[in-house]
C-alpha angles and dihedrals in degrees: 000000000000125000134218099260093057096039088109102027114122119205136225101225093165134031131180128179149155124200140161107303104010138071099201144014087267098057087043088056089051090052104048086044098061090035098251132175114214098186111121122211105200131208125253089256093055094049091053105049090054086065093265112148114266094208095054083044093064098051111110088229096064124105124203110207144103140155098254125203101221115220093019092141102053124085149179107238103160088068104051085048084248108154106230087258091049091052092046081053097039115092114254091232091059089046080052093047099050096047086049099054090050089050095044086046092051097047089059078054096245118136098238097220094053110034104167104223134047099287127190138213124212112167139146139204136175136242110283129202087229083069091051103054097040089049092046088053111105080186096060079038095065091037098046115013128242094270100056095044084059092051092054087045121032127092093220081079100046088104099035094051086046087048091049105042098051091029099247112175095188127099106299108210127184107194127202115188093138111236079005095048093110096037089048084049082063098048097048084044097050084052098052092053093055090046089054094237090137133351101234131028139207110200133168146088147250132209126200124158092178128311097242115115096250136167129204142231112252122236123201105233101016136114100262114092118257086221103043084242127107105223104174119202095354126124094245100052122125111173136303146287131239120241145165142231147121133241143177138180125198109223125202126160113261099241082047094053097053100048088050094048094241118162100241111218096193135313129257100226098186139330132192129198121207143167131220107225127197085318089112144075092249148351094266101045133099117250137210109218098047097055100046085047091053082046102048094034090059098040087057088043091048085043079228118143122228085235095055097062119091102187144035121205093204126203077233103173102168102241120129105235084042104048090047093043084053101050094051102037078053084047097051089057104036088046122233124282110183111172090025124110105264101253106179136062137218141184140148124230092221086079083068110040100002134250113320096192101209085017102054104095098041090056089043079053100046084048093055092039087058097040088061094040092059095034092229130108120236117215130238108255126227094017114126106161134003121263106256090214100065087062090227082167095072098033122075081254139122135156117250105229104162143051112252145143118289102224122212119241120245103255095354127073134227109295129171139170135221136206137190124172127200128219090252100045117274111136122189133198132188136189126208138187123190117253117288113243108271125197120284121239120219121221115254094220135224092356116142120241146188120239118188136196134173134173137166089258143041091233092045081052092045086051094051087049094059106040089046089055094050086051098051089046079064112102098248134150096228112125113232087227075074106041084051094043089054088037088061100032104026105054136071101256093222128183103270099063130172127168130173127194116238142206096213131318096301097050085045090050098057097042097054082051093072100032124162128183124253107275095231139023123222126151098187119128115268122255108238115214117192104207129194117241092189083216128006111234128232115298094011108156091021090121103039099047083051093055113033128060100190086053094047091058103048100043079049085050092057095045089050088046086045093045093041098044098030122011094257112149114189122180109230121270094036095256090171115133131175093281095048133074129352136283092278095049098054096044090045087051089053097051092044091050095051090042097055092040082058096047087050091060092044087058093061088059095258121153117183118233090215125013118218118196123196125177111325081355088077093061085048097056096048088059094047091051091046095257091113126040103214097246090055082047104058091035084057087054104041090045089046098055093050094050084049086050097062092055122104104275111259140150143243127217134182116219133202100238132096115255091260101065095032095069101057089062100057128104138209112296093016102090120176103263097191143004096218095174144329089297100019129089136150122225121193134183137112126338091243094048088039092045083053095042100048084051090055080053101045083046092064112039103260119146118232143161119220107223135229105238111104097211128052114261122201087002124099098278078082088071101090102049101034088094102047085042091049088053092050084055101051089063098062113100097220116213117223109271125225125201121059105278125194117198134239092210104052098027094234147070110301137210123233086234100064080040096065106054123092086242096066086057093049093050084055096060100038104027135076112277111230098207096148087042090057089043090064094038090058080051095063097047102043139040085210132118132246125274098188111195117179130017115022103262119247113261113321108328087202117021094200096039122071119244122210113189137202118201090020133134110300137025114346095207091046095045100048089053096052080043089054098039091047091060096045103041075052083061105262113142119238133200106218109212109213106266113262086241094059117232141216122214121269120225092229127163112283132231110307115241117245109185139135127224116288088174115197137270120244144202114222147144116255122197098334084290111106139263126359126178126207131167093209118178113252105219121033116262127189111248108291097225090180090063084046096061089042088055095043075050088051099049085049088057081050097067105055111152091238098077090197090056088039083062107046078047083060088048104053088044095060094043096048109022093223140168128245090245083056101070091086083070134094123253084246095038095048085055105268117137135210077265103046088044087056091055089044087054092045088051096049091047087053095039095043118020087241128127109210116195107238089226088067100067092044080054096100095237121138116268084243086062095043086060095048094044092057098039079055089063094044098055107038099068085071099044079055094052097048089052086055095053088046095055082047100063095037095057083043084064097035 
């Protein structure tokens, strides 16, 4: 239950970011906790070979430092669907943006292509010098067209393509308030969600100038440190440093949050957004009243009191007219408290990693959220001593400059604010409250469970395997039920997928160490085969009733159905062995068994491609096809076990020897029951002509197991009760199956007509059974595996196909999981039921990014001589030989022996910046758009004098195809030229 305090709280249930210094939220943590600046100074040489001017280099009033995003050029654009051309275009703060809404997603432990509510998207980025220059090159111009250069580019699209690419339905906003663009983002986010515009939210900012190490020129006065170093509130500050990074938060309301078990990292009590106005000296310049109007609007919306907040993250820039217009704008609407103890902190995070422009109040945010999280304050780095300017002495401020514990207040709770103020005018202001206690979850144990993992590559899936397992080796009071369950429902299922099945966090640990994906992929439907145990044994379904919910009902169903009908009365789980219960029992607690294990499949969302029945399998089957309601069903069991009961005690043996030699050998009154495989059969008849035939066996070598079942099945004994049974079953009215169905009895696919008649039924009881007949047959008819429920198979029923059994030799729990994992990590979908136990969502590490360099355009003077245009890697990479080999491919592709298809090949290439191996690919599926497919249409006509209809490239058709199709149209004007001249100068002779 919620209070009134927290009605209108919206939580952060996700966060994502990437800063100086540190590639994750992890790393940034690391770093504010040990008080680390992240901001590089770089050498001459560096500078320079990044494209910076020598000459400017050299002036003594250049600095050369900035907080540097390491790795801001590279992306993964397999997985956003970008074609390698489109991601060269595309900004790298788009290609940020992107990477980090999947990671922020995921961290809520939603998968981020399938979020389940209406989710939106309110971001904001800066102008980057990458947009510039694309947008300033005639030669992209010509290639691309002016439209879709702006859509790679511009930072009106930072939300939509956001929105687009990870299918989000909700508002996509793209905000622009200048240094407070990402916490303005929040804001606008937080009030969406209370307006009900959309149910989650992803907020936040990036900010990118350009990825290239670069310094600056110093100006007395203005606003860039004299130092390269950002030294807020300190006597010897003198400005800021630029910097870059990316963050993001995933909003809920509270009340929303807690239903959907999601882990709350701290609540946004209230936030305000304000302008200055003209009340200021210029455009540019901060402005008191604004700011103390955004402060004190969001603490009486959050019903928050100044004195009840213990820390400030500031906007603190460094400069000298900011930092003062801050502290007292804090200290009008905290009220003065000269001669009191100073009670509250402050500090600002550029002091760590620089100023990030769009990206500034999001990374101030991130910080605070962290802080909370991990009850400790995070010192201001580079302060000394205050400036003696800002007055700190007479204002309820200090600065924090030390690491420290975060105390919670008697009676209160942890409580902090935010700002962020934008060149322009707009101030924002946040408050936010740690996380209320939720509920602790208790572990469930040594349970086995099921982790999943999947990623485009083997080494992607190698690396979240690793990182997964280094998490898990954390102390941490997560239960592994909800690490598996986010594993399954918050994460992208992609095409390389592994999974293992765990006892606790260290054996799960150990195991994702060492994780290989699965060794085929097949996404077919599994062939169910509903074996005959002849008789459970004791303890049979324990494990599985204990686990599974879905199980546990329907075997429960089945012992209502079997109390209420007939007087049975089975202890839940079947614990009947051969020395417990009678013939009914047994056979009851079989049926009830199969039919729960089936249940439980169907649970998961698995639906065989072909159903096998075997024995009371078969009975099984023909409910789960609609044949059988599950009364008659169980009526047709229980009556057929009494009849069975009332037959001359006999046994039944399997022997080690193919059908065809075990025939010979069989005696009057012994008759082959069942063909289990190429060397298994079982043989069934009296005890006297059993015991004397298993000693003709034993005589000669020959290996058999004696059964459990006390009568003698499909032998016979049958005899006396086949017409009695046949009549019981002339009286069920049978339903019309669905589902393809091959019969145990006949050893093929069988129709529901033969199904249906009283004799099928009595050929089940008295004939050979054709197991191993029916296995083939379903073969024949399906690519799936085998989903083997019952008794364990003999030997393996399909030596090329893989075989996952239930009730089979081992752990039950263990071996339905793998059964399970092994299904889904082949590509079956799976539908994941919430754990009995509930869940709540696990923050976990999040796919791990598996992208290349797609440097960044840039905008210089060459020689004196105007413009030039490059698209350098940022960071130095060793020489890719793999894209060697693909351009010496390319070049192959080049030289076709059609020119004009060499040409439209050229074509393609350019537009889509595709491989050799990617020809087989659509237009649509190699990363083209129906943009992108107008401007290819407009080059080809220009190129080639051809006009290609625009349908033709959304046809579907392989890019090979496409070349040859419009070759095609090129070429045949003139075959059809050259007819004409023929007919010409026949009809001239003629």
């Amino acid at each position: 239950m919620i209070d009134d305090r927290h009605a209108s709280a919206v939580a952060i249930v996700g966060m994502s970011g990437r800063f100086p210094g540190a590639g994750n939220l992890d790393e940034f943590w690391e770093n504010l906790r040990t008080g680390t600046g992240s901001v590089t100074d770089f050498s001459p040489e560096e500078l320079v070979a990044d494209g910076a001017d020598p000459a400017e280099v050299a002036k003594s009033t250049y600095i050369p430092a900035k907080g540097v995003l390491s790795g801001a050029d590279r992306f993964d654009a397999d997985l956003f669907g970008f074609s390698p051309k489109d991601a060269e275009i595309l900004d790298p703060q788009h290609r940020l943006l992107l990477e980090c809404a999947w990671s922020a997603l995921e961290d809520a432990g939603y998968d981020p292509r399938a979020v389940p509510d209406l989710t939106g998207v309110y971001v904001g980025g800066g102008l980057t010098d990458h947009a510039v220059a694309v947008l300033s090159d005639p030669r992209l111009h010509r290639e691309r067209g002016k439209t879709q250069l702006a859509l790679l580019t511009d930072r009106d699209t930072l939300a939509s393509w956001i929105s687009f690419r990870l299918g989000l339905g909700g508002p996509s906003v793209a905000v622009s308030t200048a240094c407070s663009t990402s916490l303005t983002a929040v804001h606008t986010a937080v009030q969406s969600l209370l307006l009900g515009e959309c149910d989650i939210a992803v907020a936040g900012g990036v900010g990118i100038d350009t990825p290239a190490r670069r310094g600056y020129l110093h100006q007395e006065g203005g606003i860039a440190s004299a130092d390269g170093r950002c030294r807020p509130f300190d006597a010897d500050s003198s400005g800021t440093v630029a910097g870059n990074g990316v963050g993001l938060v995933v909003l809920r309301r509270h009340e929303d949050a807690l239903r959907a078990g999601d882990r709350v990292y701290c609540l946004i009590r209230g936030s305000a957004v304000t302008n200055d106005g003209s009340a200021k000296i210029g455009f540019t310049a901060p402005g008191t009243a604004g700011q103390v109007a955004a402060i004190t609007q969001a603490l009486d919306t959050a019903q928050v009191a100044p004195r009840e907040i213990q820390y400030v993250e500031t906007h603190g820039t460094g400069t000298a007219l900011g930092d003062e217009i801050e502290v007292s704008a804090l200290t009008e609407a905290f009220g003065a408290s000269a001669g009191t103890p100073r009670w509250c902190g402050i500090g600002s995070v550029k002091s760590n990693i620089g100023h990030l422009d769009t990206a500034a109040g999001v990374a101030g945010l991130l910080k605070t959220v962290l802080m909370l999280k991990n009850r400790q304050f995070v010192p201001t780095v580079n302060f000394t001593a205050p400036n003696p300017a800002l007055g700190l002495d007479a204002t309820p401020f200090h600065v924090v400059d030390r690491t420290g514990p975060w105390p919670r207040p008697d009676g209160g709770a942890r409580l902090a604010g935010v700002s962020s103020f934008g060149m322009g005018g707009t101030n924002v202001h946040v408050v936010l409250e740690e996380a209320p206690g939720q509920e602790e979850r208790s572990a469930t144990g040594d349970r086995p469970e099921l982790l999943v993992l999947s990623a485009l590559t083997e080494r992607g899936l190698t690396a979240a395997g690793e990182a997964l397992a280094a998490r898990l080796e954390q102390a941490d009071d997560v239960p592994l039920s909800d690490v598996a369950h986010t594993l399954r429902t918050g994460r992208a299922p992609l095409e390389t997928r592994g999974y293992v099945v765990a006892n606790g966090r260290a054996d799960a640990a150990r195991q994702l160490r060492s994780l290989k994906a699965a060794p085929t992929r097949n996404a077919a439907a599994p062939v169910l085969v509903l074996a005959d145990a002849s008789t459970p044994h004791h303890g049979t379904g324990t494990e599985l009733y204990a686990t599974f919910a879905a199980f546990r009902e329907a075997f429960g169903d089945c012992v209502k159905r079997l109390s209420d009908r007939h007087g049975i009365d089975l202890e839940p789980p079947a614990a009947h062995s051969r020395e417990q219960g009678t013939v009914r029992d047994r056979h009851a607690a079989l049926f009830g068994l199969a039919y729960a294990a089936a249940r439980l499949w169907s649970d998961w969302g698995i639906t065989p491609s072909v159903t096998v029945g075997h024995g009371i399998g078969e009975y099984v089957a023909a409910v789960t096809s609609g044949l059988l309601g599950l009364d008659d069903a169980l009526d047709l069991v229980v009556t057929r076990a009494d009849l069975i009961a009332r037959t001359e005690p006999g046994r039944m043996v399997t022997v080690g020897l193919p059908a065809s030699r075990t025939t010979p050998l069989l005696a009057d009154g012994v008759a082959l029951a069942a063909v289990l495989g190429p060397r298994a059969c079982v043989v069934s008849g009296p005890v006297r002509a059993m015991d004397e035939f298993t000693a003709r066996l034993t005589a000669a070598g020959t290996l058999w197991t004696a059964g459990e079942e006390r009568h003698a099945l499909n032998s016979p004994c049958m005899d006396p009760v086949l017409d009695e049974f046949e009549a019981k079953v002339a009286g069920i009215r049978f339903g019309t199956p669905s589902g393809t169905h091959v019969s145990g009895v006949d050893g093929a696919r069988v129709a529901a007509s033969r199904m249906v008649t009283a004799g099928y039924w009595r050929d089940h009881l008295r004939g050979t059974l054709r197991l191993s007949d029916a296995i083939e047959a379903a073969a024949r008819i399906s690519d799936g595996a085998l989903l083997w429920i019952g008794g364990g198979p003999a030997g393996a029923p399909l030596p090329d196909r893989p075989c996952h059994t239930v009730f089979g030799e081992g752990e039950e729990t263990s071996g339905t999981l793998a059964a399970l994992g092994a299904l889904w990590a082949g590509g079956h979908p799976v539908t994941w039921s919430v754990p009995a136990s509930g869940f709540r969502r696990a923050h976990l590490p999040g796919y791990v990014f598996d992208g290349k360099s797609y440097g960044a355009y840039r905008l210089f003077e060459h020689d004196g001589s105007g413009p030039a245009y490059t698209t350098p890697a940022v960071e130095a990479k060793p020489v890719d030989t793999a894209e060697e080999k693909a351009e010496e491919k390319r070049e192959e592709k080049r030289q076709d022996t059609d020119p004009v298809r060499a040409q439209v090949v050229e074509l393609l290439i350019d537009t889509l910046g595709v491989g050799p191996d990617e020809f087989g690919l659509s237009f649509i599926a190699a990363g083209g758009d129906s943009m992108g497919s107008v401007h290819l249409v407009s080059r080809i006509e220009d190129t080639l004098g051809v006009e290609v209809p625009v349908a033709l490239l959304l046809t579907g058709d392989s890019l090979d195809e496409l070349a040859t199709q419009i070759a095609e149209l090129k070429n045949r004007p003139a075959q059809d030229s050259v007819i004409e001249d023929l007919l010409l100068e026949v009809q001239a002779e003629g």
